[in-house]
C-alpha positions as CSV (number, residue, x, y, z in Angstrom):
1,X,-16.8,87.2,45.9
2,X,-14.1,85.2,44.5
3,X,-14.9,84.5,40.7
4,X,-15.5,81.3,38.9
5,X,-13.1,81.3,35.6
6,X,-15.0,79.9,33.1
7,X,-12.7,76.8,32.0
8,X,-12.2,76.8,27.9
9,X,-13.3,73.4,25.9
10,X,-10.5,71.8,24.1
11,X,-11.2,71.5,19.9
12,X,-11.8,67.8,19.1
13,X,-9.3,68.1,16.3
14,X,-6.3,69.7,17.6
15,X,-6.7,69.1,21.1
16,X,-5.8,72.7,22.1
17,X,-7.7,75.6,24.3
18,X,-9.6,78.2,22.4
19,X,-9.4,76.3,18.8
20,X,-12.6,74.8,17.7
21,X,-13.5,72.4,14.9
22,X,-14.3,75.2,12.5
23,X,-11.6,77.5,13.2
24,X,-9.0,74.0,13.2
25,X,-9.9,73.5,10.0
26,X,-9.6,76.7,8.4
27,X,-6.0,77.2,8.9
28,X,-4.9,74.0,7.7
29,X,-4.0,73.4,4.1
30,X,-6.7,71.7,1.9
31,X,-4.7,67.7,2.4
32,X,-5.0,68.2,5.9
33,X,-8.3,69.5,6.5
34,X,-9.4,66.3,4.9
35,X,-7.0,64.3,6.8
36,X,-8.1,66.2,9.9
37,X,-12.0,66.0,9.4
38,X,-11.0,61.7,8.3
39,X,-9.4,61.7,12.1
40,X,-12.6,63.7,13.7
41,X,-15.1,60.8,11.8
42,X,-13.0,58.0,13.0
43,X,-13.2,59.3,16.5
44,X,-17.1,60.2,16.6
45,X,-17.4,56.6,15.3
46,X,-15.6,55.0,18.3
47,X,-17.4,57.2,20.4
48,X,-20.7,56.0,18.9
49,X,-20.3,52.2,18.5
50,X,-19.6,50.0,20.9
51,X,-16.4,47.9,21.7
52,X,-16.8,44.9,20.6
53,X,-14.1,42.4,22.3
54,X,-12.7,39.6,20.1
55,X,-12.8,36.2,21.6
56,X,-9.4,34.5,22.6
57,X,-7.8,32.6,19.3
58,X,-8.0,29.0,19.0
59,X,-4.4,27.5,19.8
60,X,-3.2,25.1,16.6
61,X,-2.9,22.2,19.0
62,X,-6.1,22.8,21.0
63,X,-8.5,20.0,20.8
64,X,-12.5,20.1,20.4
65,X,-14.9,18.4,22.1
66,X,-16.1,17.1,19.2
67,X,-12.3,15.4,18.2
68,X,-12.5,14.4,21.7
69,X,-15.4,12.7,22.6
70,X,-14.8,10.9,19.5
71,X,-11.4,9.8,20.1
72,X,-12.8,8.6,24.0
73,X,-15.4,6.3,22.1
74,X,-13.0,4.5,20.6
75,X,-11.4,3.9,24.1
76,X,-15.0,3.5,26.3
77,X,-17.7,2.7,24.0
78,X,-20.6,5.8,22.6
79,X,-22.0,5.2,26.0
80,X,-21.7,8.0,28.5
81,X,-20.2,6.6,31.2
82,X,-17.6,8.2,33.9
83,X,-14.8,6.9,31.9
84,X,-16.1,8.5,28.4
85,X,-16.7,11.7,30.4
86,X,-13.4,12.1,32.0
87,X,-10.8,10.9,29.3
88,X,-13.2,13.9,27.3
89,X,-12.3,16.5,29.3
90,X,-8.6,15.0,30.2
91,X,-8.0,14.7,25.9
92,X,-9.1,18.2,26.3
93,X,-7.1,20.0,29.0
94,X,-3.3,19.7,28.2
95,X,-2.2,19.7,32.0
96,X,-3.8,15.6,31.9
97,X,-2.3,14.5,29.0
98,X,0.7,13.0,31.3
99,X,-2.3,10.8,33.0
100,X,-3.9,9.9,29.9
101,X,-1.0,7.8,29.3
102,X,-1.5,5.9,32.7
103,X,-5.2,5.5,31.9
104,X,-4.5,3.5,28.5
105,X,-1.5,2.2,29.0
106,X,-3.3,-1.1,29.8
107,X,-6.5,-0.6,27.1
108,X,-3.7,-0.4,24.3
109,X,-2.1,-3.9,25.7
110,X,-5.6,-5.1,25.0
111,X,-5.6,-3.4,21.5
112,X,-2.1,-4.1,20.4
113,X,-3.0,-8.3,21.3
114,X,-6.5,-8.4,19.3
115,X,-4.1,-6.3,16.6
116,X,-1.2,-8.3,16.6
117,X,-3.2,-11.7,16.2
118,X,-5.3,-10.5,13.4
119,X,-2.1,-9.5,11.7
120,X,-0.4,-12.2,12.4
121,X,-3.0,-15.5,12.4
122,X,-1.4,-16.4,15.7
123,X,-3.2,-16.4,19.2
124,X,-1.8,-13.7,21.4
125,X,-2.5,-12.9,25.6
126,X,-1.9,-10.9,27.8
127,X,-0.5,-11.7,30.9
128,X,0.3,-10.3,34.4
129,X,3.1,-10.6,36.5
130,X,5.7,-11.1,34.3
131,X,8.7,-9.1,32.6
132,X,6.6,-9.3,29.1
133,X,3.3,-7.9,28.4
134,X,1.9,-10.8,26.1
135,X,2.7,-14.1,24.6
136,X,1.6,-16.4,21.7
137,X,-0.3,-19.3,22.7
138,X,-0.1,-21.7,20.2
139,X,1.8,-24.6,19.1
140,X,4.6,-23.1,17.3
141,X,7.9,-20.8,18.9
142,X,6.6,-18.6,21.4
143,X,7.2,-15.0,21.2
144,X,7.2,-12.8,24.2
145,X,6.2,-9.1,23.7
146,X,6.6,-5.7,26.1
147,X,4.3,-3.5,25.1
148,X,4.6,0.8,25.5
149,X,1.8,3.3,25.4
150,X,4.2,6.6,24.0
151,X,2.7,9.8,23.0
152,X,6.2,11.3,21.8
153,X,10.1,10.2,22.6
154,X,10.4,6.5,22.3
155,X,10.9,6.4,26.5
156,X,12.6,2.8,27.7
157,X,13.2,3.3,31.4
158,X,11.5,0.5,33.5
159,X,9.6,0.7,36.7
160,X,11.4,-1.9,38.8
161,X,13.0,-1.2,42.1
162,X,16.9,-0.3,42.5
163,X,17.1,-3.3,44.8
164,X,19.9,-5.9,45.8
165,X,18.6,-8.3,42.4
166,X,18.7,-5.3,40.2
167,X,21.8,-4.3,41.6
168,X,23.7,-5.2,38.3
169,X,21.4,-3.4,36.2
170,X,21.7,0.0,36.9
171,X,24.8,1.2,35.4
172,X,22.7,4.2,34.2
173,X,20.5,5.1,37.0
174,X,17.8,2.9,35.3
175,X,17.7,-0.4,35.9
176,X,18.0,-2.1,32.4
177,X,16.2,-5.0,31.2
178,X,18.0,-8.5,30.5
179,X,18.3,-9.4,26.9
180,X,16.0,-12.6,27.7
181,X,13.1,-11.2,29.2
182,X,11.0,-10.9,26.1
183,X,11.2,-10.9,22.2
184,X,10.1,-7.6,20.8
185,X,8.8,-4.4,21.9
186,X,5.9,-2.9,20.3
187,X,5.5,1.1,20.8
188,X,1.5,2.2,20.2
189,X,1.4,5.6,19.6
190,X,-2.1,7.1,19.6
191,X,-3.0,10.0,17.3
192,X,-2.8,13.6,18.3
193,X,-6.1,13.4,19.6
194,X,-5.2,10.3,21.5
195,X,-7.6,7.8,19.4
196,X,-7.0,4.5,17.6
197,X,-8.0,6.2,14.6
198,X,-4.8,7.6,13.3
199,X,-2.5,5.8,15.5
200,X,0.3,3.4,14.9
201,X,2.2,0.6,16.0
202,X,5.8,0.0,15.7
203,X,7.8,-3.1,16.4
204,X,11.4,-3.5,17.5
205,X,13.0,-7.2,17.7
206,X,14.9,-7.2,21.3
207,X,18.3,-8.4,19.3
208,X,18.1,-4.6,17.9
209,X,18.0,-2.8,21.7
210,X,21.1,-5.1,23.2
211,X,24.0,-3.4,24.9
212,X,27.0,-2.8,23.1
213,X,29.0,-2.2,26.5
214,X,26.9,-5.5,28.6
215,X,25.7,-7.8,26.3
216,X,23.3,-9.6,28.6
217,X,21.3,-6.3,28.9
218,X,19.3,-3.8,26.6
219,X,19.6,-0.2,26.6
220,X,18.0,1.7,29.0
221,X,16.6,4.4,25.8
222,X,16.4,3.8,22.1
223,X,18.5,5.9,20.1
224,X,17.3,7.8,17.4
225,X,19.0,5.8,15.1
226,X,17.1,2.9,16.2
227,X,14.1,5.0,16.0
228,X,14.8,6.1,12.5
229,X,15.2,2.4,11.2
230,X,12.4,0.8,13.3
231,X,9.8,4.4,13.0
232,X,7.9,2.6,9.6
233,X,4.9,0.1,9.0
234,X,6.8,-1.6,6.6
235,X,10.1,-2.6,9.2
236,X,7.1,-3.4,11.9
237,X,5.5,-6.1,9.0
238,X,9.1,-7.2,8.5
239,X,9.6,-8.2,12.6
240,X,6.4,-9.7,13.2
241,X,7.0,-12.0,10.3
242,X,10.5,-12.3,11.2
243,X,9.2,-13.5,14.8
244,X,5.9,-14.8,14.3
245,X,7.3,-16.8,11.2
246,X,4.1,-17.4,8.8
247,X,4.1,-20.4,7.0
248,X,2.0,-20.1,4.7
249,X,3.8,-17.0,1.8
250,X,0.3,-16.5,0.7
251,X,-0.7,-15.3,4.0
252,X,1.3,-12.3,2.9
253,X,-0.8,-10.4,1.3
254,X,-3.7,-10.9,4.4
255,X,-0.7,-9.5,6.6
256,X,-0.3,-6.6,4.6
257,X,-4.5,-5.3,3.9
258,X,-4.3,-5.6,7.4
259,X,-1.9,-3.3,8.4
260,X,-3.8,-0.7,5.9
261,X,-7.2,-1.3,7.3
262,X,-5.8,-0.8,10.6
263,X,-4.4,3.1,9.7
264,X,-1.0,1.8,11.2
């Protein structure tokens, strides 16, 4: 009859065969019995309470619903329609940020026009099927404007075909636009929850963007330099009324309260 060896528990403190707490602790010094006994506390705590999981840290640049559906009303309305509902969870989830873009690209045309005839006092449209975005209507010089929705780099590339008519355009692998196709850019950029509330619109006459090398075509980006100059409210106040031409000087300060009101 074979035997069953009796297997010998392990002391909780030191781990080893044989040892037990009481007998651990007596041949340690006085600092480490206390250090010891600390450890054996610490562990019959764990033991006792249970694990408690943290929940995964908010990222700095993660947006909340809240922020969100906010930032959506100013696009859609407070109603909660499928467009409210989707640019929510799109302002929400960083992989559709590239589409938010698409989606109001042509909603900020529409802003930038209502915004750029209340600062102005001149009637601005929009328009399709043309190499500008928008025009005055009005009696006076008409100014043509290309409007960009840009949620970072000041992007300038166009959309138009490499064909036989842009043949002469595409020096860069982008096919430039002509120096006469429209009168200023405007660049909306919405704030970092993509709302109108903390946005801002910049304005860049088209003599600034020609060419150096062809003079009868713009550059295909804009440089930082350009950026740098242009990248204020005050130098966007300065081209409108450079373009749009006020007559009245006293419309001035109008011009101004509503550049303020408008957080741009």
């Amino acid at each position: 009859m074979t035997e069953q060896i009796k297997k010998k528990s392990k002391c909780t403190i030191c781990h080893n065969e044989g040892h037990n707490k009481r007998r651990c602790l007596s041949e340690q010094s006085v600092p480490q019995q206390q250090e010891l006994q600390e450890q054996q506390e610490l562990q019959e705590q764990e033991q006792q309470s249970p694990k408690v999981i943290p929940p995964p840290s908010k990222s700095k640049h993660q947006i909340t619903q809240d922020d969100a559906e906010k930032s959506a009303s100013e696009w859609t309305g407070t109603s909660d329609s499928h467009a409210k509902k989707w640019l929510t969870s799109a302002i929400m989830d960083p992989t559709k940020h590239r589409d938010i873009g698409k989606f109001l690209s042509p909603l900020a045309e529409e802003y930038i026009n209502n915004w750029l005839s209340n600062v102005s006092g001149r009637s601005v449209q929009g328009v399709v099927g043309k190499s500008y975005d928008s025009i005055t209507v009005d009696d006076k010089p008409i100014v043509r404007n290309q409007i960009k929705f840009r949620m970072g780099a000041w992007h300038f590339e166009t959309t138009r075909r490499n064909s036989k008519k842009n043949e002469n355009t595409n020096s860069t692998g982008h096919v430039a636009y002509k120096n006469d196709e429209f009168d200023m850019v405007v660049i909306f950029s919405p704030s970092k929850t993509f709302g109108i509330s903390g946005s801002s619109v910049r304005c860049i006459p088209t003599s600034a963007l020609i060419n150096p090398h062809k003079p009868d075509q713009l550059v295909t980006s804009i440089s930082m330099s350009i950026r740098k100059k242009y990248d204020t409210s005050e130098m966007a106040q300065e081209v409108i009324m450079n373009l749009y031409n006020p007559i009245q000087p006293s419309s001035n300060t109008s011009f101004a309260s509503g550049l303020i009101s408008n957080n741009i």
